[in-house]
N, C-alpha and C positions, 0 to 999 in steps of 0.2 A: 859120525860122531855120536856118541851114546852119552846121558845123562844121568848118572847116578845119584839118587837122593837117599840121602841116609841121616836116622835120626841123631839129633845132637842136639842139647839144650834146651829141650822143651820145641824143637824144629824142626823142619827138614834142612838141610844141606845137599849145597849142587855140585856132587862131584864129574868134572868132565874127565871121560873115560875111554883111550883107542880105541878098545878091545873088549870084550867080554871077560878076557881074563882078568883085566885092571879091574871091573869091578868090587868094588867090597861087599865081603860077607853081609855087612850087616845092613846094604841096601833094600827101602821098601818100594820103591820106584824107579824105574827106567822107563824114558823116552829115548824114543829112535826118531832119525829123520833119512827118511829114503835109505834105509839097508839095504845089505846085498842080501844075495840068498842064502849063503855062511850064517851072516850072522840073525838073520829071522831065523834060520834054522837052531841058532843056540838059543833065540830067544825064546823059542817056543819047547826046550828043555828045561830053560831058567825058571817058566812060569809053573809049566808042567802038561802044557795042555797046546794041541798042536794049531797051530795061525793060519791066516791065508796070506796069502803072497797079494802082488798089486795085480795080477792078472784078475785072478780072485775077486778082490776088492772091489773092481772095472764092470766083471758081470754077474757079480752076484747078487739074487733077488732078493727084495726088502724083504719077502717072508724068514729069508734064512740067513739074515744079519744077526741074529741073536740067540746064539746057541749056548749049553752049557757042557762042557769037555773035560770031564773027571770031576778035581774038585775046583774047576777055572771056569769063569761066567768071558766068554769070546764076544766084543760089541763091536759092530762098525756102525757108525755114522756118518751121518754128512756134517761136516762141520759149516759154520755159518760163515768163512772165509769161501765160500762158496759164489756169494755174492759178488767177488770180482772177478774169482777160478773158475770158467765151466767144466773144467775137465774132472771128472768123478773120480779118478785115481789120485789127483793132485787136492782135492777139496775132502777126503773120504779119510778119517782116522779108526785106526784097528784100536781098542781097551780089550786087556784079557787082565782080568782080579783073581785074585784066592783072597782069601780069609786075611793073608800075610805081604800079599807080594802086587804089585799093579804093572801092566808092559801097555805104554803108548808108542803104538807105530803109525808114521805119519810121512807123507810124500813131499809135503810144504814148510811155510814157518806161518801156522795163525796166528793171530793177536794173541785169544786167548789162550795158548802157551806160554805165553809171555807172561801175561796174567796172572795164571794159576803160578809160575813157577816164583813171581814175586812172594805171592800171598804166602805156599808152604813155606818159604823161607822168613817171613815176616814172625815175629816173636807173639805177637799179637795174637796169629790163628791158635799158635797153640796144637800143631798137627805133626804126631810121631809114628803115624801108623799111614798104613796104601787106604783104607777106606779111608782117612781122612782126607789124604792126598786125593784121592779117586773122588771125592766128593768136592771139593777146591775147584777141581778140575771142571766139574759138570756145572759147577756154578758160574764161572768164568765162561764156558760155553755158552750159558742161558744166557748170562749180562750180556757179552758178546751179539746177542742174534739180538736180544733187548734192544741196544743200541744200533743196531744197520737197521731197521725196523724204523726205529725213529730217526736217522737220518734219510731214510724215505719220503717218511712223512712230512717230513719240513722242505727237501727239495721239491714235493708237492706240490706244497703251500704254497713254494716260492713258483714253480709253473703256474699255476692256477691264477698267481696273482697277473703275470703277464699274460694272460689270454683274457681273464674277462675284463682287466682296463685297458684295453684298446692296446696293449702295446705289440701285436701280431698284424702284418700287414704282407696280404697277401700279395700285393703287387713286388715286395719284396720275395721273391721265393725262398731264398736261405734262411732269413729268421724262422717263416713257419715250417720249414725244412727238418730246420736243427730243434726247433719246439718238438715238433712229431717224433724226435730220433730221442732228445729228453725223455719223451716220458716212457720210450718203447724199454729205453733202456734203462731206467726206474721200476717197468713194468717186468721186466725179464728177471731185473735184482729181487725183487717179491716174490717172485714165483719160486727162485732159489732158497728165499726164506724160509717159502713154505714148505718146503719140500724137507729143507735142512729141520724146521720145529716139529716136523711127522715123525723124521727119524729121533727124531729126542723126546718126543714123545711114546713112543714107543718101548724107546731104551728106559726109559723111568718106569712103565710099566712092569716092563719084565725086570728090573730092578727089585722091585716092590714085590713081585711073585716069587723070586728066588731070594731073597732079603737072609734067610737059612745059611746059604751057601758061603756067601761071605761074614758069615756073622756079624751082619748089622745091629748094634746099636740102637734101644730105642728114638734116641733125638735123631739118627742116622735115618731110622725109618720115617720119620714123620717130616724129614727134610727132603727126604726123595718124594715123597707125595706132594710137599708146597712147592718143589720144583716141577715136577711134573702139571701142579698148576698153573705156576709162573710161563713153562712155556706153551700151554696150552689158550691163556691168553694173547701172548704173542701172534701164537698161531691167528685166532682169531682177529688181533688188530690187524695182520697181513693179509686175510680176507677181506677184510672190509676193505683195507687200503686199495687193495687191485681193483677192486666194485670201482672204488673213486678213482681210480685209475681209466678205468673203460670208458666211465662219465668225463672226463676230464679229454682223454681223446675224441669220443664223440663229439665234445664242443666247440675243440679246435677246428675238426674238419666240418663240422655244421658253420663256424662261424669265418673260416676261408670260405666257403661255397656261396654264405649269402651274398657277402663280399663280391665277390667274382661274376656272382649272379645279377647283382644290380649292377656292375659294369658292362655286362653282357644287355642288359634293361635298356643302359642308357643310349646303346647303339643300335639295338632295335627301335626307340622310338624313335630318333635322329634318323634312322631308314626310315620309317614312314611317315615323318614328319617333311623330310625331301623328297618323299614319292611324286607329292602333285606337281610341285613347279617341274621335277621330270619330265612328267607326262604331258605338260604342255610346254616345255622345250623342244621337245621330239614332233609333238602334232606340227607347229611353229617353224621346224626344221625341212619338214618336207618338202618344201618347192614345188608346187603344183602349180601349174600357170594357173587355173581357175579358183586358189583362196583368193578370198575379197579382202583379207588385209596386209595384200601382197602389195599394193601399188600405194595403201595408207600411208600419209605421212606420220601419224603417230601410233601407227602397228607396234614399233620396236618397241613407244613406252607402254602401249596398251599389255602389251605383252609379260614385262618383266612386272609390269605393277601387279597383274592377273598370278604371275609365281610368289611374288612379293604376301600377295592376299592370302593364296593358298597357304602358304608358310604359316602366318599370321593365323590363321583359321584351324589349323590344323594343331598348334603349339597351345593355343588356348582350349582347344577341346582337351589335350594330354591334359592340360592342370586342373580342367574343373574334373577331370576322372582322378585327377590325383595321383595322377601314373610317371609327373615329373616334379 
């Protein structure tokens, strides 16, 4: 399905469109979702300037994500629906602009599509041209990564808060099981962030280098640079995040292990707290005819009171060491 936007009213409008043919003349925008290769192939006549395919898209190196092709500026990105997608063909959106014209080719459905496709059409934006659409669209993306960024940080929080008030218990294995897979998988959705604010930062760059080509607009220009620093703090809160991320796993498994370790504590000393009466059970048990408190009559209590002592002896040394 292909989506035509065409100016009307001070707007965009969303015209849904079979074909390349049903297009209207006087569209400034098309989105595609998962084309075949017909129609990338028209699309990349429409624009003017030739596309990559998803093969393409799969192995192509970040250096050479952002090229310029006549008078068409070609972007791929990683988009920040990323963070549920790992798959680089299904998370990765093709933008190819001219001056007149914008083509987004996409394998998935992200939010921000949704997004942007409200806003142009919203009376409000006020957007009848593709750079302005083309700029909707990039801000929706930044909000977009904004937001999964900050729901990060707050499922965090919320980790963080159950590991240092006590409410992880390693005798339980599955809680701190599912705690560790928490934050691995917190920790993976970050790293997609960061990966996804590289590539958009990036793209604002060379946005801002070729700004000529499409004949940007001075407020167009000076919005791509406050975006470009919008995501570039982004980026930064998702560094620091993962930092607290690695601290926050450390602490979990430092504070299973202490856990664990004073369990292990407690049956070490309980062994050598039952060593002695052992060892004079065993001497006791020998049957020699020649021990002399073979034939006693009060061997047997002599005996257990002697295990009794050691216990005794033994249990009050652990406390004044402070070891129970």
């Amino acid at each position: 399905m292909i989506t035509a936007y065409v100016p009307r009213d001070g707007r965009l409008a969303a015209v849904p469109c079979a074909s390349l043919e049903d297009v209207p003349a006087e569209a400034v925008w098309l989105d595609v979702c998962a084309p075949e290769e017909a129609t990338r192939a028209g699309l990349a006549r429409w624009i003017g300037a030739p596309l990559p395919d998803r093969t393409d898209v799969v192995a192509i190196e970040t250096s050479e994500r952002l090229y310029q092709a006549h008078d068409a500026l070609v972007m791929t990105l990683v988009m920040p629906m990323v963070a549920r997608v790992p798959d680089p063909g299904t998370s990765s959106m093709t933008l190819a602009a001219t001056a007149r014209r914008l083509v987004s080719i996409r394998e998935a459905e992200p939010i921000s599509i949704g997004m942007a496709s409200k806003r142009v059409q919203s009376e409000a934006a006020g957007v009848e041209t593709s750079n302005g659409a083309l700029f909707i669209l990039l801000d929706a993306i930044a909000d977009r990564a904004a937001d999964v960024i900050e729901e990060c940080s707050g499922t965090f929080d919320a980790i963080a808060s159950e590991v240092f008030e006590g409410k992880i218990d390693s005798r339980k294995s599955a809680i701190y099981q599912a705690t560790i897979q928490k934050i691995g998988r917190v920790g993976v959705k970050v790293a997609r962030m960061h990966d996804s604010c590289a590539s958009l930062e990036r793209l604002f760059l060379f946005l801002s280098l070729n700004s000529g080509t499409l004949r940007l607009s001075s407020a167009q220009k000076a919005q791509c640079k406050a975006l470009g620093r919008d995501i570039r703090s982004i980026r930064e809160h998702a560094s620091a995040l993962d930092a607290k991320l690695n601290f926050l796993l450390d602490a979990t498994v430092g504070l299973v292990n202490l856990e664990q370790n004073q369990i292990i504590k407690i049956f070490s000393v309980l062994a050598v707290v039952f060593l002695p009466p052992t060892l004079i059970a065993s001497i006791y048990g020998m049957n020699f005819q020649g021990m002399p408190e073979l034939d006693w009559s009060y061997g047997y209590a002599f005996s257990l009171g002697v295990m009794v002592l050691s216990v005794l002896l033994t249990f009050l040394y652990f406390r004044w060491k402070k070891l129970l």
